[in-house]
C-alpha positions in Angstrom: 0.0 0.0 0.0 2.7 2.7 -1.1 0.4 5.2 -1.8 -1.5 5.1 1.1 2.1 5.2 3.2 2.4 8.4 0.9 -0.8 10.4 1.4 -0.5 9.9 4.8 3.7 11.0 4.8 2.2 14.2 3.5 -1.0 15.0 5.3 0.4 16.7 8.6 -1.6 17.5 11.4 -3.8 20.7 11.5 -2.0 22.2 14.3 1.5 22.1 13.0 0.4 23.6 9.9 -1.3 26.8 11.4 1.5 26.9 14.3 4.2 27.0 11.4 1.8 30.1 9.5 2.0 32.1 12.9 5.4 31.8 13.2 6.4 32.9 10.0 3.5 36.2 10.3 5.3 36.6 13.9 8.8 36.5 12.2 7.6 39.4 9.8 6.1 41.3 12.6 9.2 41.4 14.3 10.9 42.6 11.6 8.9 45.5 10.3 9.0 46.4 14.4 12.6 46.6 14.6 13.0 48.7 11.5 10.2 50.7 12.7 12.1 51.4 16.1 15.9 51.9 13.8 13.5 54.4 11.5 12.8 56.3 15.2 15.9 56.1 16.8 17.2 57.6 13.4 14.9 60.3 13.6 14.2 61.2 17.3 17.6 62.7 19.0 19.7 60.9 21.4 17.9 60.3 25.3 20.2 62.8 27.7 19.6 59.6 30.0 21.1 57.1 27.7 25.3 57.4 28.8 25.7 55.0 25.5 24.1 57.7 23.4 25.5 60.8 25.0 29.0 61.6 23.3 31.9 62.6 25.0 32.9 65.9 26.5 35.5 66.7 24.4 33.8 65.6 21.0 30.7 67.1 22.1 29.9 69.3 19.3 29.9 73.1 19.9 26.5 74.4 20.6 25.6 77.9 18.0 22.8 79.0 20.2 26.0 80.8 22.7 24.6 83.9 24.3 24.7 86.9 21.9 25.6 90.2 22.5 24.4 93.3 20.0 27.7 95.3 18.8 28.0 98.8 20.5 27.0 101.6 18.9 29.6 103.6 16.8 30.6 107.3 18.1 31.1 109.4 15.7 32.7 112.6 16.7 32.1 115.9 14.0 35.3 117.3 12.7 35.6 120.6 10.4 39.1 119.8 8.2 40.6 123.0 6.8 43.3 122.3 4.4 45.5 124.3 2.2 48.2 122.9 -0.6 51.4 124.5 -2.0 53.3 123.9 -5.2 55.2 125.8 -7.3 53.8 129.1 -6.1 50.0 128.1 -6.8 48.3 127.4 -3.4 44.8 125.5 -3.1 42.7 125.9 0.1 39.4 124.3 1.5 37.3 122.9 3.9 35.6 119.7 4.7 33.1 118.8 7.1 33.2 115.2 8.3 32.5 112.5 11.1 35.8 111.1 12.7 35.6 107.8 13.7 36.4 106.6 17.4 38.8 104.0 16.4 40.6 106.4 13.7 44.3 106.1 13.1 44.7 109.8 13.4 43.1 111.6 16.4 43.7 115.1 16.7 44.0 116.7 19.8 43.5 120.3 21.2 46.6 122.1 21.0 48.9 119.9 19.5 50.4 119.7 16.3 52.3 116.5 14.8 55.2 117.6 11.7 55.9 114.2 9.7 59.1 115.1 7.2 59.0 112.0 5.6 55.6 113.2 4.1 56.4 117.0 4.0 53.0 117.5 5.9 52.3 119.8 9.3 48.8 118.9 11.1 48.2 121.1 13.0 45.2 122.4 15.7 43.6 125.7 14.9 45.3 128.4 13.3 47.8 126.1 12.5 51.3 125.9 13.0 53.8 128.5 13.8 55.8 131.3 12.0 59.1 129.0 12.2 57.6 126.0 10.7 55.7 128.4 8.0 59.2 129.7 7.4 60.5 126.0 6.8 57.6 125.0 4.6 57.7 128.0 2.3 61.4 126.3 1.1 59.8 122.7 0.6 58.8 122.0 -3.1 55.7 120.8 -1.7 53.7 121.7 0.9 50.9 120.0 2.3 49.0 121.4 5.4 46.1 119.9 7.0 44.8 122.1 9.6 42.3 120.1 12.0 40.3 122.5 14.2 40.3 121.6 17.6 36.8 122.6 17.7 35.0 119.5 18.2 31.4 118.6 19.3 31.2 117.3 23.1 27.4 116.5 23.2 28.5 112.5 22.9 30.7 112.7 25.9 28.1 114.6 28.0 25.3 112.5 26.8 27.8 109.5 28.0 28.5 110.7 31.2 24.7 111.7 32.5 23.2 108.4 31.2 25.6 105.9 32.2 27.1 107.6 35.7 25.7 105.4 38.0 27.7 101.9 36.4 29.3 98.8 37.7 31.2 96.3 36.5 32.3 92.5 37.9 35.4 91.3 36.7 36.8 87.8 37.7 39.7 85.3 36.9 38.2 81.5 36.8 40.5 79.5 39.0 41.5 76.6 37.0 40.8 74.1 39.6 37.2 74.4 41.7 35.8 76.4 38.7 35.0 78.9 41.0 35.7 82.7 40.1 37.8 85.7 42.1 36.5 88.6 41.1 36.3 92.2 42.1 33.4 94.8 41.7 34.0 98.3 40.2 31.2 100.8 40.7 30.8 104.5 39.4 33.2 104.7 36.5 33.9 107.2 35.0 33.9 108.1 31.2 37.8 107.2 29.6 38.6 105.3 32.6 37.1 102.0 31.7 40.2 100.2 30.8 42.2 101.6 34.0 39.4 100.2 36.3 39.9 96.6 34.6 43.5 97.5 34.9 43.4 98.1 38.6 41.1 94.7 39.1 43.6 92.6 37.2 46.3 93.7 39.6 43.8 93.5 42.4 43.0 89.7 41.4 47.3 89.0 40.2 48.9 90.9 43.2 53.0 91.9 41.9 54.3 88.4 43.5 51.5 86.4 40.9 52.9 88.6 38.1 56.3 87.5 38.4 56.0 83.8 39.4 53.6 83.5 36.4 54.6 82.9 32.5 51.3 84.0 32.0 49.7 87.1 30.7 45.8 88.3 30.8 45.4 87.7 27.0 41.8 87.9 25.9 38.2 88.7 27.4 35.4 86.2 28.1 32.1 85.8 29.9 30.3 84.2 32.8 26.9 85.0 34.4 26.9 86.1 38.0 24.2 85.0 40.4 24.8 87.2 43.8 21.4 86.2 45.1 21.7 83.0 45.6 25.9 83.0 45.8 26.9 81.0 42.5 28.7 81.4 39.1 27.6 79.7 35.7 29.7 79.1 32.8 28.2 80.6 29.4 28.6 79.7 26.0 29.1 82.4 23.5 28.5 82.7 19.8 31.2 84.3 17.1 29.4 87.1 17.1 29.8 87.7 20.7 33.8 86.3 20.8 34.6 88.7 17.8 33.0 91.9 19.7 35.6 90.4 23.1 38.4 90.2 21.0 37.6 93.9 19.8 37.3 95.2 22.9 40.7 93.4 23.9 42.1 95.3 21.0 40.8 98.7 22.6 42.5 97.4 26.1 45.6 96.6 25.2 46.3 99.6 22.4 44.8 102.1 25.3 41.8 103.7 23.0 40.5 106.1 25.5 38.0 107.3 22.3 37.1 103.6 22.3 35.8 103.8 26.0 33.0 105.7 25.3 31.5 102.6 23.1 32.3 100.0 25.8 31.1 101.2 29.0 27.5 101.8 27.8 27.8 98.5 26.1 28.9 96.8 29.7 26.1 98.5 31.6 23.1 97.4 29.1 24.2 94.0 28.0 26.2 93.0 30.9 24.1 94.9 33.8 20.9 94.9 31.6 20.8 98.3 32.1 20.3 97.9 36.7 22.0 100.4 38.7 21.6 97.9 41.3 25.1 94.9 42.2 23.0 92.9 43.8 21.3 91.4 40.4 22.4 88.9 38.2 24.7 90.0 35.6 27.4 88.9 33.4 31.0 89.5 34.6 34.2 90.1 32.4 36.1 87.1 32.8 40.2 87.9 32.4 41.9 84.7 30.8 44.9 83.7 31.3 47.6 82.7 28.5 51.0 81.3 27.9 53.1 84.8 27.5 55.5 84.8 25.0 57.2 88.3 25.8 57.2 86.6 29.5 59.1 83.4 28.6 61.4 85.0 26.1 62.3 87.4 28.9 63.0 84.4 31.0 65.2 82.7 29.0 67.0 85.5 27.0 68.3 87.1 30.5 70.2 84.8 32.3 72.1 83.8 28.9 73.4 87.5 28.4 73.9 87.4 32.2 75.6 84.6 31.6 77.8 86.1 29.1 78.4 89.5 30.7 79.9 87.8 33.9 82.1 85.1 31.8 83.7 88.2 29.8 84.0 90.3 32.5 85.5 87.4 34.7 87.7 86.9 31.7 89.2 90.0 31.0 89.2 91.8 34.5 91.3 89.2 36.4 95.3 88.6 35.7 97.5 85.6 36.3 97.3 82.5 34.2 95.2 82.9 31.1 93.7 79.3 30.9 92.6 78.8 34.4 90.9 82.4 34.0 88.9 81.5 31.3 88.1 77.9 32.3 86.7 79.6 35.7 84.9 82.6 33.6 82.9 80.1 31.5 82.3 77.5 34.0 80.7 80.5 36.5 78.8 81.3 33.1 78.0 77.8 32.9 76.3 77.7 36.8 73.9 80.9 35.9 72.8 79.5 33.1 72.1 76.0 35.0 70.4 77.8 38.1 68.3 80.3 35.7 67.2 76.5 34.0 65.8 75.4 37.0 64.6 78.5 38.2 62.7 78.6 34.9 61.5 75.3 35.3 60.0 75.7 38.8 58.5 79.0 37.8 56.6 77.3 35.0 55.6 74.7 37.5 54.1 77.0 39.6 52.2 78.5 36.8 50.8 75.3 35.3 50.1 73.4 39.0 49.1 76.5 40.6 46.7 78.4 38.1 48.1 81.9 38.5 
């Protein structure tokens, strides 16, 4: 009966038949959920919870929504420019009036007058210059003469001073190990004495002993938000817009634009102090940060060696007696300042990197 051994080889039992269909729906379901979750996690951003989503700090890409600070506004300061021009016995004269920038190469001020006689020109305040220096010009070929009156308009320096007299400022250095800040406060500046009151802070915050144990040098301007109600400091994030505007106002610092000052303090008390007469708010600060200096360590290192070479010459040529031994002991006294300053050098950059000053 082969057939009948056959038919019933393949009949199989209704229960395998519909448990093998519901696996194989059960399979597909499983699959169209897992690349339903893959589509999501694709989609949906990483859980802050997750650690194994979360990248690391240091390849933690930089956030673009920093805080942002509006640019200052730009004084402009009116100027009337009388000029006259000599050659070969014909003289032109005229006059301009024009705006002088704040942050001009050339400020003129009252009662001075600068003679360049690579240029063959006289700027001068007023009238002009005197009868000695008109004497002198008449026998140049040419003469060029830029007379800059020293009368100049002093509303924006009033205006300045009556809005913005009642000011404060909080400026701190971030020490590099508790993250927490030392700062001083500044209240009641005055107009063109901006940079001098961040002066006095920094060497308020780096007494004289800090300065000279340190390789480092305050070398740019950043920003942290002060909280004095409740007694705590938060890091801020800033945008390129807001980094370009510190690194201008460095500029201002380090070149000593007093004109510049009259943009900045304004700019501190609205953006920084959002406009509150009062300390006790929150605030930003101006943070002072603290670079590698490289006028400081070539100091460093370029002194003992001429030290170094002074005393071996001097040693050399002052004493009498037996030439070799003279100059063996000349050089190998050279030889101990320059080992001593090497040390010294390394324990002063010690200090800087370990202690954060």
């Amino acid at each position: 009966m082969p057939s009948e051994e056959l038919a019933a080889a393949d009949v199989k039992p209704v229960h395998q038949v519909v448990t093998s269909e519901t696996a194989s729906d059960s399979e597909q379901a499983n699959q169209e959920e897992l690349k339903t979750h893959d589509d999501d996690e694709q989609s949906s951003p990483p859980n802050p919870g997750n650690h194994e989503s979360r990248p690391l700090l240091g390849n933690r890409p930089r956030s673009e929504a920093g805080l942002r600070l509006d640019p200052p506004e730009r004084i402009v300061v009116s100027s009337d420019t009388r000029y006259r021009v000599r050659w070969l016995g014909i003289s032109w004269s005229g006059r301009i009036e024009e705006p002088l920038c704040a942050r001009a190469n050339f400020q003129p001020h009252p009662r001075r007058g600068l003679y360049t006689d690579l240029h063959k020109w006289t700027r001068g305040q007023g009238q002009g210059s005197s009868a000695q220096e008109e004497g002198n010009d008449q026998q140049d070929g040419l003469n060029l003469k830029w007379l800059l009156s020293s009368e100049r308009k002093m509303d924006c320096y009033m205006e300045t001073q009556r809005r913005y007299a009642h000011n404060h400022i909080v400026i701190g250095i971030m020490d590099k190990w508790t993250g927490v800040p030392r700062e001083r406060l500044i209240e009641g500046i005055a107009h063109q004495h901006l940079f001098q009151a961040i002066r006095l802070a920094s060497r308020q915050l780096r007494p004289w002993w800090k300065r000279v144990l340190s390789l480092k040098s305050i070398q740019g301007f950043a920003v942290y938000q002060c909280h004095p109600v409740h007694a705590y400091h938060e890091a801020v994030d800033l945008d390129r817009q807001t980094e370009l505007l510190l690194t201008e106002l460095f500029h201002d610092y380090t070149r000593r634009n007093t004109l510049s000052e009259l943009r900045w303090l304004p700019w501190i008390q609205q953006r920084f102090n959002h406009g509150d007469r009062e300390p006790g708010k929150p605030c930003y600060a101006l943070q002072l940060i603290l670079r590698w200096s490289i006028a400081k360590i070539a100091v460093y290192g370029v002194t003992p060696i001429i030290l170094s070479l002074a005393v071996g010459f001097w040693f050399q040529y002052a004493q009498e007696g037996d030439r070799i031994a003279i100059v063996q002991t000349a050089w190998t006294i050279s030889s101990f300042i320059i080992g001593g300053a090497s040390v010294l050098i390394a324990v002063i950059a010690a200090i800087t990197q370990l202690g954060g000053i």
